[in-house]
N, C-alpha and C positions, 0 to 999 in steps of 0.2 A: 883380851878376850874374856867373855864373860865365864866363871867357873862355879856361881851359886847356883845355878839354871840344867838339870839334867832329865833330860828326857826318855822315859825307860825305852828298852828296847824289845819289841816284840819278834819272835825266833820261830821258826818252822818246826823246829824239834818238839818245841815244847809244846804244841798243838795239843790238847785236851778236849774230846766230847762238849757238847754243855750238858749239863745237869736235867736240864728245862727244855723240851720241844714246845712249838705252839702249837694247839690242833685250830685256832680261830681269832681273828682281829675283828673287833669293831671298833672305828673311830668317829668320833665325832668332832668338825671344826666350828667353831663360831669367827666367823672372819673379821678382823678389828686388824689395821693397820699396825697399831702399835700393842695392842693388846689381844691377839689372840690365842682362844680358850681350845683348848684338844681334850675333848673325855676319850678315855683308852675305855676298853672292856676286851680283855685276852685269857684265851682260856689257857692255863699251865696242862701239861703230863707230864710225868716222870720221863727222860731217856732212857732205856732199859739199857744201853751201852754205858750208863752212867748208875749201876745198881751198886754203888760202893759204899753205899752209906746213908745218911741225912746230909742234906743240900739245902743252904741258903738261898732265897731269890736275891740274885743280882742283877740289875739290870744296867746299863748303859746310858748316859745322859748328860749333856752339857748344854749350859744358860738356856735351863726352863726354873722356872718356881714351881714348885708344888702346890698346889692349892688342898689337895685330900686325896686319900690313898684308901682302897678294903680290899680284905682279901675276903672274898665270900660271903660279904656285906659286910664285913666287922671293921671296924675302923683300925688301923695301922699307923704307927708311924715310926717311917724307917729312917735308919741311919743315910745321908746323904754327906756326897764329896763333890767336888767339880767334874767328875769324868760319871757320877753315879749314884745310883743306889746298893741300899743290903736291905732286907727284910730275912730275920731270924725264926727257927723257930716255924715254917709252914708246913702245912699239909703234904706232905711225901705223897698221897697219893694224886694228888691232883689238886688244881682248884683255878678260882676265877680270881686276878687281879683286876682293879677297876679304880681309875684314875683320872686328875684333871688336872692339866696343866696350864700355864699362861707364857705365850711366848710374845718376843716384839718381831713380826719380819720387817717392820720399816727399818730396823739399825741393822739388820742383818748382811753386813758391805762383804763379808767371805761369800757368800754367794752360797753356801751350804744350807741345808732343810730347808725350811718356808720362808722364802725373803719376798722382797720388793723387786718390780722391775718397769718403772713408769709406772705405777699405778697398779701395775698385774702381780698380781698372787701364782710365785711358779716353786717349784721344790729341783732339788738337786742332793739326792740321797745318796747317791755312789762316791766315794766308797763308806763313808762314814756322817751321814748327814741325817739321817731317821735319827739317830738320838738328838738332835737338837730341834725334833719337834715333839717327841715325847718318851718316856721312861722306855723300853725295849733290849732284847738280844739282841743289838746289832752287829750283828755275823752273818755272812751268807748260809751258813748251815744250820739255820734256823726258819723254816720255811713252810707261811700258811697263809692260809685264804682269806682277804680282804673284803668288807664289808664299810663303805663310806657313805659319811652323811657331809652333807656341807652347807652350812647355814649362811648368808650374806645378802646381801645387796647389789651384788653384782649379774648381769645378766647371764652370763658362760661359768657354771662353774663344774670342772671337769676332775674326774679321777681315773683309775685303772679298771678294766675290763668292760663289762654291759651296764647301762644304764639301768634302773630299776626301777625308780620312780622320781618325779620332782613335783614342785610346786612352787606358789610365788615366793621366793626369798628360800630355796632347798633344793638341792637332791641330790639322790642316793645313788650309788654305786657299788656292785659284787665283782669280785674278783672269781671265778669258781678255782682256776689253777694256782698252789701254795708256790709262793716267791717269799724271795728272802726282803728285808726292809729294804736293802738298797735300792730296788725296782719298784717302789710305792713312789707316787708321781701327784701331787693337784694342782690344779689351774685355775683361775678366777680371774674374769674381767672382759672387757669389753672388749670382744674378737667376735670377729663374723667367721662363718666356717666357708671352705670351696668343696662341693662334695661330687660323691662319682662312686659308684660301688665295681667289686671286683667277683667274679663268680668263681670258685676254687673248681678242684681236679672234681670232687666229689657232687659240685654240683650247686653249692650252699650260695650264698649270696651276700656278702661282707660290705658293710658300709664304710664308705673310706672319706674323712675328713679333716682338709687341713686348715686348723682353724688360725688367722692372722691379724692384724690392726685393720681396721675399718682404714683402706684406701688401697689395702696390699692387695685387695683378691688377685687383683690382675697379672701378680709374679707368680703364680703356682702353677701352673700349668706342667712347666717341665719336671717341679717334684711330683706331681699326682702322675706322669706317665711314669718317671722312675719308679714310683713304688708299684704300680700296676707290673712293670718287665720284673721288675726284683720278686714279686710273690710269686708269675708265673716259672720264672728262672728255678726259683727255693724248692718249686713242685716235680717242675723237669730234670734237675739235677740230682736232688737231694729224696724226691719225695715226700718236703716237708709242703702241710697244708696248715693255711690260719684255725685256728683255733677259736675264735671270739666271733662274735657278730659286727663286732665294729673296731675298726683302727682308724687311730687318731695320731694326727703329729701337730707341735703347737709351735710357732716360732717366735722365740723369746731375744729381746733386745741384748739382757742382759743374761752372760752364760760364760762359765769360766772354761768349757770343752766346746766341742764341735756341735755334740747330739749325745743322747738320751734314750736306754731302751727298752725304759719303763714300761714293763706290759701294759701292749695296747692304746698305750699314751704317750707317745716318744716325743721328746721337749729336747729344741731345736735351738742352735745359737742361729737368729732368722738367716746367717748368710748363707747357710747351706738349705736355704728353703726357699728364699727370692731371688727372681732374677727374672730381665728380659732384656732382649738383646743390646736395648739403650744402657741397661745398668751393670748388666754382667757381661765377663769377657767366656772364652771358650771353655779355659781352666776352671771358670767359676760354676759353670755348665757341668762339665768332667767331674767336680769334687761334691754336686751337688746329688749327681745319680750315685755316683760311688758312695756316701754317705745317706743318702735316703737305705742305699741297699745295704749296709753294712748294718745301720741299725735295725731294720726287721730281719736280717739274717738270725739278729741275736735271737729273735722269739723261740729261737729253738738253742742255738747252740750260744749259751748264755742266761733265758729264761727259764724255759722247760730244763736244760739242764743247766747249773748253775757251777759255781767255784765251792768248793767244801768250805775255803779260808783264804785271802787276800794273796798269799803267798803261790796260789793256781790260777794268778790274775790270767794269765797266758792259755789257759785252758778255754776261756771264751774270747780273748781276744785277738790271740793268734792266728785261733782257729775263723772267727768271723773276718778277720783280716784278709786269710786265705780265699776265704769265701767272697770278699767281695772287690779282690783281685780278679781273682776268674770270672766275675759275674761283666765285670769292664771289658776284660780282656775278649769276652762273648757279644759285647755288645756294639765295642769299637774297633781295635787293631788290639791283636793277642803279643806281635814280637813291639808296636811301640810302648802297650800298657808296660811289657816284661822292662823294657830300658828304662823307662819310667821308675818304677816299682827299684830297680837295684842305686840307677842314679840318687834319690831319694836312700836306701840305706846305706848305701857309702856315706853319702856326705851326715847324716844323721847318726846312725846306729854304729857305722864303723869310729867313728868319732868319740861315739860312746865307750865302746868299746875298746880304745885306746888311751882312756885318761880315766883321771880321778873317778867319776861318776859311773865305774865297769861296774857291772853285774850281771848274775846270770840270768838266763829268760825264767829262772822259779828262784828270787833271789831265797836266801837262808834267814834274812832278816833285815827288819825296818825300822826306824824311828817314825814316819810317817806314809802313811801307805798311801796316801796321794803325788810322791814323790816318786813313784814306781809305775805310773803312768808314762811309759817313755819309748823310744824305739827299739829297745832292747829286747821289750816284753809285745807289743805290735808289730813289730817291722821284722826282728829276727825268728820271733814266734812263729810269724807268719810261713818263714822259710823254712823252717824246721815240719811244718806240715805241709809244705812245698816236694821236701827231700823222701816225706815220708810217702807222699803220693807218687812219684817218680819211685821208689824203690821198689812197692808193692805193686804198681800198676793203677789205670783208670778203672777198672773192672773188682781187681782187689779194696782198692781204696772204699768205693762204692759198698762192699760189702761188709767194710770196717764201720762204716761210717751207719749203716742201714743196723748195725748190731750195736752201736754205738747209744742209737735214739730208742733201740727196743730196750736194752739191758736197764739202762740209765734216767730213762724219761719218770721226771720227778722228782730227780736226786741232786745231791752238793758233790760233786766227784773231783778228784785226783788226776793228778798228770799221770799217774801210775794204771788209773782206771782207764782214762783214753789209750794208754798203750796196748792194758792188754784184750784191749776187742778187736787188735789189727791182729796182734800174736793169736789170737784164736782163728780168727776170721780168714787169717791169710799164712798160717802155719810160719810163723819167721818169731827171729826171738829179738827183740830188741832192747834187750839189757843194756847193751854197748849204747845203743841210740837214745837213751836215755841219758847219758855224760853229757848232752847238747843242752838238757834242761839244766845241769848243774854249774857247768864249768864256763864263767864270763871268759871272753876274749874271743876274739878272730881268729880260727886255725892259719896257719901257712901253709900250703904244700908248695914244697921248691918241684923244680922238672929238668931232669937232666936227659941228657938222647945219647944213643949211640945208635952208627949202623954198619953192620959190617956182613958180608957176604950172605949179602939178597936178605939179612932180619933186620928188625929196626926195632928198637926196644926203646919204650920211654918207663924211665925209675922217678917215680913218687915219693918225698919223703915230708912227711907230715909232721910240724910242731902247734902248740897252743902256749902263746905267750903268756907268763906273768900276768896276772891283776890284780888290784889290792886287795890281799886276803886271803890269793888262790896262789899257787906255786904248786909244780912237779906235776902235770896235767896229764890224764889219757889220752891217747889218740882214738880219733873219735871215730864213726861213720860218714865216707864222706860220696854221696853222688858224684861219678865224676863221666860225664855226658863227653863225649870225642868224635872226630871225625880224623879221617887222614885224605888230604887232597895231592892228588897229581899234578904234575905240570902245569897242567891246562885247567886245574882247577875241580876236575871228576874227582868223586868221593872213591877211593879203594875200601875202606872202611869206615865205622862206624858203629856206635854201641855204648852202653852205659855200663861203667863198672865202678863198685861200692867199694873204695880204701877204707881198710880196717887196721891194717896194720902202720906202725913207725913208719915201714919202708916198704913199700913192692914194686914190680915192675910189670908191663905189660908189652910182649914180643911181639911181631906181624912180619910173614914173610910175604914181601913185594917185589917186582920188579927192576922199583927205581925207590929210592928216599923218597920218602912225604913231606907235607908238611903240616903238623900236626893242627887240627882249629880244638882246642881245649878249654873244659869247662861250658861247653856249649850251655846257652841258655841261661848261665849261671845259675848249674844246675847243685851248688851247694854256696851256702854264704863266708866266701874263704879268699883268703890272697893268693893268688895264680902270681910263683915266682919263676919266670924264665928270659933266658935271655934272649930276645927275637931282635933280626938285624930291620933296620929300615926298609930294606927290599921287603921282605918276609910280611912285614907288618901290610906293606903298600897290597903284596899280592891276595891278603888274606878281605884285604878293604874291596877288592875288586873280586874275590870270586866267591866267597865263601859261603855257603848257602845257607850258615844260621844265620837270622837276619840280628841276634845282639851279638855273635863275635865279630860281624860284620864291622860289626858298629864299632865296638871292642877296640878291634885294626887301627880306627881313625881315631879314636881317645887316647889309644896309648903313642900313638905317633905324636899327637898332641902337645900329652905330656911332656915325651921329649924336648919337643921345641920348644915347651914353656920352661924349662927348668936344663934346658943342655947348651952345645951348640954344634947337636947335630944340624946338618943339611937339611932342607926344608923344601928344597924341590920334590922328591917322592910325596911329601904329603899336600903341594897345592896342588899335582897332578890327579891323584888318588881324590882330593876333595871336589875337582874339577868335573871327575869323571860321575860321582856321583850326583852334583849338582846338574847335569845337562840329561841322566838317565832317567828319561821318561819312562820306564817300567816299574820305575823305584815308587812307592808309598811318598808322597810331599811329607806325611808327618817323619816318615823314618830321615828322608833325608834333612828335614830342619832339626833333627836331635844330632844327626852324623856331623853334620857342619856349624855344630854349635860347640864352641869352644868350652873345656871343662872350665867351671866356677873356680874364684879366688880360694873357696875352704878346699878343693880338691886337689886346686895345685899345693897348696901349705899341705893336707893329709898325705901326698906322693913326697913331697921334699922333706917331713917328719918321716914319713917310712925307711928313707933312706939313712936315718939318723943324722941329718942336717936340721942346723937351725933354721925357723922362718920367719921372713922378714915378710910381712904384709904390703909394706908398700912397695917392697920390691917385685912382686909379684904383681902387684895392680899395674907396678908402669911395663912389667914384662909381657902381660896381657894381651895391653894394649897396641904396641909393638909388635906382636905376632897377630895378632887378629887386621892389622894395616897390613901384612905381609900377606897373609891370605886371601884377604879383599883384593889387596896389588893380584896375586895370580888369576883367582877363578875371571880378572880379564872382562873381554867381552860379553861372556854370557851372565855376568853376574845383573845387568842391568833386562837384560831379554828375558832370563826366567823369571824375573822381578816382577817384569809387565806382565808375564804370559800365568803367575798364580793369582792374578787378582778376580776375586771373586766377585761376578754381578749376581743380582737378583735379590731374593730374599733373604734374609740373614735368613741359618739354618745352624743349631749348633750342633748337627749331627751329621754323619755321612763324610764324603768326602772335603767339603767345604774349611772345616776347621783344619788338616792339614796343610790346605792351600796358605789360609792365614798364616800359618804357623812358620811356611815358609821363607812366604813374602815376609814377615817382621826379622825374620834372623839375615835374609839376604838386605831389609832396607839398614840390620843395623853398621853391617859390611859397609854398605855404599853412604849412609853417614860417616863412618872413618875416614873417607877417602873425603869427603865434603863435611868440611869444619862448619860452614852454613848450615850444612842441614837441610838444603833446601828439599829434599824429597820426602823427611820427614814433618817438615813443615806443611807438603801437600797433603799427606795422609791425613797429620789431625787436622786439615782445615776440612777435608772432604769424606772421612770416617761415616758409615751409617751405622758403625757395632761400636761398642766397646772395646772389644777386643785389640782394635787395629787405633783407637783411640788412646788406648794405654802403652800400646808398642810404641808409637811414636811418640807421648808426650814422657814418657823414659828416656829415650832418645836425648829428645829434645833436651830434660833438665839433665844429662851427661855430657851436653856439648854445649849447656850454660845458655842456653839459646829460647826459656823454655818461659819467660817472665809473662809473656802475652800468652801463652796457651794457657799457663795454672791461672792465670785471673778467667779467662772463659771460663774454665772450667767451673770452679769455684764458686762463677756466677750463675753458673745451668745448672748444678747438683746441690749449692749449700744446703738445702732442707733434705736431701734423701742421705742418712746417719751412715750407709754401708758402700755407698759408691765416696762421701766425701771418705773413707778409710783408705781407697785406693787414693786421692788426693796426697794425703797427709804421709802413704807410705810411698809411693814414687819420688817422694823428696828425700826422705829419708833414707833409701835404699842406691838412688842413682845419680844422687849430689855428692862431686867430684870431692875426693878426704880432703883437702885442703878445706874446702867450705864448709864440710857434713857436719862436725858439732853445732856451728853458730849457725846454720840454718834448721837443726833440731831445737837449739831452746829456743829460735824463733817462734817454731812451731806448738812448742809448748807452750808460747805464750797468746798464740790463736784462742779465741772466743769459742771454737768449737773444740776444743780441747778437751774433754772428758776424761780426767787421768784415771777416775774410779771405773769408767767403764773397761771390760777386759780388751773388745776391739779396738777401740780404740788406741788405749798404752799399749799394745802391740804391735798397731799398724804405725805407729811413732817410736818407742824405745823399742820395743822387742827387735822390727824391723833394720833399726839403725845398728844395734848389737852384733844382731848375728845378717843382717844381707849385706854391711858394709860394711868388710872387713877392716879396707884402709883406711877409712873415713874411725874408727874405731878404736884403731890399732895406732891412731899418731903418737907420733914417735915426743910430743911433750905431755899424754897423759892426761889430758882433756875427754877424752872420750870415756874414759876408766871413772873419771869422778864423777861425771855426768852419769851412768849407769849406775853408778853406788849412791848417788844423791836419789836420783826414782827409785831406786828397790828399798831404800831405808824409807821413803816417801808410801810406799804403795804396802809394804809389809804390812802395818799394825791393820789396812782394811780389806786387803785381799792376799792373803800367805798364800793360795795357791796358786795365782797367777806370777807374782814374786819370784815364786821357789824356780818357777819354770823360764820366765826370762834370766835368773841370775846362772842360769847354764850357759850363758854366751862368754862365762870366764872359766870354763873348765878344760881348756887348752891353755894355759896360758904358761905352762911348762915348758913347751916348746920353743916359744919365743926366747930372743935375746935376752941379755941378761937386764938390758938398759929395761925393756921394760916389763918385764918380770919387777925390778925394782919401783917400779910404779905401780904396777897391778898389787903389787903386796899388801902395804899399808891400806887400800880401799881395802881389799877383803878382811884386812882386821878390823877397819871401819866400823865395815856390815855387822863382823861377828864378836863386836862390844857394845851393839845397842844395848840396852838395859832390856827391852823388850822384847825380843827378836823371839817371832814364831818358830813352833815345832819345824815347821817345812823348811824356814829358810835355816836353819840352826844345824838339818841333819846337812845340805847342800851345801852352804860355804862351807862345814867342815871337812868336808868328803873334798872338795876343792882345795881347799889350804892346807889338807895333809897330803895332797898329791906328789 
């Protein structure tokens, strides 16, 4: 490993003021592919929280050239490093910096500040990309109003907030509201716009345009009604209103995230912006409103108010997380978004959470602050503003939230700030609920019962495991959502009570024993340990009126059979009975009857401190999911027929459950049919995508799939995001015995873009982490193959890198056989001579696990 190579570490503690606020930006670009020119003009103040002295200007900045520097016209020339400048020696009370730099964004393959993308000129300034297009505080808590000019040759040239002026080869741009560098945004190139205006609470008139490649118009439809429900959602829920005269979303080929929430100008990786029912499936539909809506949520909780400092990531993203949870939840099914939503961070964030790569939702420190992009800080964020809205109420929350925007608007704030406008707002102290932001891990609460003469008492006792760094934890605050059911399944009780202590208990005097439904809603992000018999679990599937312990019931019964040898009759009856219940939701019952994932069962057989064997698992799957097909019997073929949807594709409404069902019951009745032949009808007769991709899964799972991927292949090769679904159904649901040597086949495909990020994701990232056994072969092929792409792809995109080499942060749990394989690749990785910031903090956090 390499030991000349140290990369400093930046700490939460040591947080310091800047020196220097800005009261005003102006920039100027001159667009040149490989040479482009940026004049700065910023105006300095003093910080008055920073009166300790005389203060240097430092600024922030990596591969720009300096062309000429003044401060107040006078010519300067400051000392320069790779991460910056110094200038000595200035006016304390103020003054003007005024600069011009030269940068290349055609070589610009990190995908950071002003690069290339087919030709378009796009920026990506979060978390840390404004200084590689010119001198700056790049810090969120440095925050001031944009004035842009843009010179080129190209027809669209776009930035943040109102237009101002343009002309042939120009124009201008004001920002009026002060944002931090991360949310400065430009665009350039050859896009037509789809436009539609939106009229707020107040009356105003908002021009709404998404501008795409000349041939895309015709996919936007369903983002421009997303962002329409989403501002009105922001207004009726939140009481937030747009602020701008115009919002713009651009959708960019090339993009190392999802999206972008650039005031006013939000820059889109294009798959969460096109779609029609020929190219996208249901889920591509679902993730495209949930992200339309997530990134203008930020306009407020994110823009308007901002992070003080990287280490408050969670402060706008947990919280917009939250927000556009609910916003789905409102728009489609509230209990399937919830199963959704948790399915998602089990296998994600608990994951994290239990290996190498643990941190807390506000970690303490970073080597790379792109690396903290992750479900820990999203996915459990989110919960923690979940628990917090459950403890105070809808009505409390509301007025946290309503004092949150008045106290705050304008500002870089603190996790400490958002607490205390609920402590004001809503009289509760949350000192204790603050340990959630600090302390990484998944709490346990174990559950013991007793009942004895007519009382029934359940005793909670709450731990927080070990993580690297953390040891001897608080017991924290934990919502804990309950019901007690009768015989017959009536609720006797009911109600939510907040564990605070190590241990407590909660008594009820009844007539008869209950049976407890616990954690309803999964109403805190924690491991629910108890011991429930298979009857119990069965009665809980059939009567229990929260629609996720419902669900709950039939996962954890599941489990069992995936990893025990218990009896298996209670749960084909139990899965029986939900599959023929026409009362039931189609979407809830195709998640209830959907067997948990290969990482889920490995996460359950690690929980229990058992080693895992991946392929032991794939063929144990398999196995039980034949045995279940074997029961649900007869009607597995009649509900089959009776969710098939005619008419129009529709990806809203009931319809999409239908699908969802029908694909999980056709994947049952291909088990039982080594042919295939009903999946074979589907893709031959599909008019969606959706039911196109269900079956040609299918298909290449039962090796059957040679003549659908050449159709296919031959009807989409020119559309760049549906061939992604191509290239990932191979690699995802090609049986492990075949899955490496039909991955470097695929790498060696003509449309093979390994620089593009969707691309290498819907090929390596996919094969990583969606195929575990294909992955996980037991001679160690899979392991060199991923260490070969990530030492490939490092030196031009670290950030996409850093994030697929997380599909070896389990690798503890495995056997010893290949853990001895996995070893020597991660020293591989982390003896390049070159090896990025990003990847340098991640395999080490990996190989010191």
């Amino acid at each position: 490993m390499r030991t000349d190579t140290q990369h400093p570490v930046t700490r939460l503690a040591a947080y310091s003021p800047p020196a220097w606020l800005v009261e005003r930006v102006s920039l100027t670009f001159s667009l040149k592919a490989e040479a482009t020119r940026v004049a700065s003009e910023i105006v300095f103040v003093p910080n008055p929280a920073r009166a300790d002295g005389d203060h240097p200007l430092e600024l922030d900045g990596e591969q720009l050239t300096l062309m000429a520097a003044w401060i107040d016209g006078q010519d300067v020339t400051p000392d320069i490093t790779a991460t910056g400048l110094t200038v000595q020696n200035v006016p304390q009370g103020g003054f003007t910096w005024t600069a011009e730099v030269e940068i290349n964004p055609a070589a610009n393959t990190a995908l950071e500040g002003l690069y290339m993308s087919n030709a378009m000129y796009c920026t990506q300034c979060e978390a840390e990309g404004f200084r590689k297009i010119t001198y700056y505080p790049d810090r969120p808590d440095v925050m001031a109003p944009f004035t842009v000019r843009i010179e080129g040759d190209l027809p669209v040239m776009l930035s943040n907030g109102n237009p101002t002026a343009q002309g042939d080869g120009w124009a201008e741009w004001h920002d009026p509201w002060p944002k931090p560098a991360y949310l400065f945004a430009l665009v350039a190139g050859e896009l037509v716009s789809v436009d539609d205006t939106f009229t707020t609470m107040s009356g105003r008139k908002v021009d709404l345009k998404i501008y795409v490649r000349p041939g895309d118009e015709g996919k936007c439809a369903y983002a421009m009604d997303a962002l329409k429900r989403s501002m009105r959602w922001d207004e009726t829920e939140y009481g937030r209103e747009y602020d701008l005269d115009l919002f713009m979303i651009v959708a960019v080929d090339d993009f190392n995230m999802g999206a972008m929430e650039n005031k006013g100008l939000n820059i889109f990786n294009s798959r969460y912006v096109l779609a029609t029912p020929d190219t996208a499936t249901d889920l591509d539909f679902e993730r495209i409103e949930a992200i339309i809506a997530h990134e203008y949520f930020h306009n407020w909780t994110g823009n308007r108010i901002t992070c003080r400092d990287w280490f408050q990531l969670c402060l706008k993203e947990g919280l917009t997380v939250f927000r556009d949870q609910r916003f789905t939840g409102d728009m489609r099914s509230e209990p399937v978004k919830r199963i959704d939503d948790v399915k998602m961070l089990r296998a994600r964030q608990f994951r994290e959470d239990s290996g190498p790569l643990a941190h807390p939702v506000r970690p303490a420190e970073y080597v790379e602050i792109n690396n903290f992009y992750t479900a820990t800080v999203y996915e459990k964020g989110a919960e923690l503003i979940r628990m917090l809205w459950l403890m105070v109420g809808p009505q409390g929350y509301r007025r946290g939230t309503d004092l949150y925007f008045e106290r705050h608007d304008g500002q870089a704030c603190t996790i400490e700030d958002w607490l205390k406008v609920f402590e004001d707002a809503c009289d509760i102290d949350l000192s204790q609920f603050a340990l959630w932001y600090a302390q990484a891990g998944t709490p346990r609460v174990d559950v013991a019962e007793a009942w004895e003469d007519g009382r029934y008492t359940l005793t909670f006792t709450q731990t927080v495991p070990d993580t690297p760094g953390q040891t001897d934890k608080k017991p924290v605050p934990i919502p804990m959502a309950y019901g007690l059911l009768d015989k017959t399944g009536a609720e006797v009780a009911q109600g939510l009570h907040v564990l605070t202590q190590p241990q407590e208990s909660l008594s009820f005097d009844l007539a008869e024993r209950p049976v407890p439904s616990l954690l309803r809603g999964f109403s805190a992000p924690v491991t629910l340990a108890r011991d429930v018999s298979a009857a119990e679990q069965a009665f809980l599937l059939a009567h229990d009126s929260d629609p996720f312990n419902r669900w709950e019931a039939g996962r954890a019964m599941m489990l069992e059979a995936l990893t025990s040898d218990r009896d298996n009759a209670a749960l084909g009856a139990g899965l029986q009975a939900v599959l023929t219940d026409e009362t039931l939701d189609p979407a809830f019952r195709a998640l209830t009857l959907t067997l948990p994932s290969e990482e889920e069962i490995a996460a359950h057989v690690a929980g229990r401190g058992q080693v895992v064997d991946p392929s032991a698992i794939h063929d144990r799957r398999a196995v039980v999911e034949h045995t279940i097909a074997t029961a649900l019997g007869d009607a597995l073929p009649a509900v089959y027929a009776a969710m098939r949807v005619d008419g129009p594709y529709s990806p809203d409404g009931a319809a999409p459950g239908q699908r969802a069902l029908r694909a999980r019951l056709l994947a049952y009745l291909t088990r039982l049919d080594r042919q295939a032949v009903e999946a074979k009808a589907m893709f031959d007769t599909a008019n969606n995508m959706t039911e196109t991709m269900a079956a040609l899964a299918l298909l290449v799972s039962a090796g059957q799939a040679q003549d659908a991927l050449a159709a296919f292949e031959t009807k989409w090769a020119t559309d760049a995001l549906v061939m992604d679904k191509w290239f990932t159904v191979q690699a995802v649901a090609t049986p492990p015995a075949q899955a490496v040597a039909t991955v470097k086949t695929l790498t060696q495909h003509a449309a093979f873009n390994w620089k593009n990020p969707n691309r290498f994701r819907a090929v390596i990232g996919a094969f990583a982490v969606a195929n575990p056994a294909g992955f996980h072969r037991a001679d160690g092929s899979g392991y060199t193959l991923l260490a070969d792409w990530l030492l490939t792809l490092d030196p031009v995109n670290p950030q996409t890198t850093a994030r697929v080499a997380g599909a070896f942060e389990t690798w503890r749990r495995l056997d010893r056989a290949r853990q001895a394989l996995i070893g020597p690749e991660l020293e591989r990785i982390a003896s390049a001579p070159t090896l990025s910031r990003d990847m340098t903090e991640i395999i080490g956090r990996i190989r010191a696990a």
